[in-house]
N, C-alpha and C positions, 0 to 999 in steps of 0.2 A: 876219198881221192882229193877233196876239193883242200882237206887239212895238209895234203902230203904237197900239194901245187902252192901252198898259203905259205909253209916251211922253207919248201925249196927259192921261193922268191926271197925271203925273211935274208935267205943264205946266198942272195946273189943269184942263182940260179935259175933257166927261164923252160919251162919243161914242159914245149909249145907240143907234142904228142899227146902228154895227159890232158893238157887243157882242151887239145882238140875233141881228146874223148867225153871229156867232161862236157863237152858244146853239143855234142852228138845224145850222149845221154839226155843232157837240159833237153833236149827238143822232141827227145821222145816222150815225155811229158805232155807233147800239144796235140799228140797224134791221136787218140781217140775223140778228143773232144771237136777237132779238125774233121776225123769222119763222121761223127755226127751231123756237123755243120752242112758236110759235103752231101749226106744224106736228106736233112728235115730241110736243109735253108738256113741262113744266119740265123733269121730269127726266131728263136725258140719261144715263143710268149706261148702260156694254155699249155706248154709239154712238161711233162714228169719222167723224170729218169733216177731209176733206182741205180746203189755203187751200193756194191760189198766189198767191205775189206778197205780202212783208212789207216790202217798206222806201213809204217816204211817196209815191216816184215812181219810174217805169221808169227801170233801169240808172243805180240807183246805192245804195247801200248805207244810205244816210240812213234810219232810223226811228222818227225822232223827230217824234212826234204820228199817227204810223201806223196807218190804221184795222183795221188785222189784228191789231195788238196786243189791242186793246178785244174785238175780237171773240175772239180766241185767250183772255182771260181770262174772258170770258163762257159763253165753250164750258165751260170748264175748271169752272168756276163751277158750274154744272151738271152735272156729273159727265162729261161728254163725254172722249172722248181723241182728239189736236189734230195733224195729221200734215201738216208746213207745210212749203214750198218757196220757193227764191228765187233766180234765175239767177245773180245779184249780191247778194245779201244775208244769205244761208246765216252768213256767219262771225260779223255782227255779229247776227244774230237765237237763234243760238247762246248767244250773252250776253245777252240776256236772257228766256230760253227752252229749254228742256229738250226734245231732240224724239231 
């Protein structure tokens, strides 16, 4: 979506409904690491939380715009320490992630 919103501006064009969805999307992103928050307390120092599943979609390595990312920095953010898995995406999650 965000290529088809990047085009249509390229062309003039202002295609303020996808960007909304795109804005609603982006923010679902913040939402489990927000109920954690809302759960343990901002500060997560001493907590361990395990995340399956880092690449953008099942079986394939792709992690590019990946909600586990946001969340893995949001953990991290917080003092949390981030203990991630990925049947297929372990090597490229490796790069850019320390586990």
């Amino acid at each position: 979506m965000k290529a088809i919103i990047k085009t249509a501006k390229q062309y003039g064009y202002d295609l303020k409904v996808l960007q909304a969805v795109e804005e609603v999307n982006d923010a679902q992103n913040f939402v489990l690491s927000q109920k954690v928050k809302a759960h343990f307390g901002e500060d997560l120092t001493g907590m361990t939380f395990a995340i399956w599943g880092l690449s953008f979609k099942p079986n394939t390595d792709d992690m590019r715009e990946a909600p586990a990312g946001v969340i893995i920095d949001e953990l991290r953010a917080a003092g949390a320490e981030v203990k991630a898995y990925d049947p297929v995406a372990m090597e490229e999650a490796r790069e850019h992630y320390i586990f």
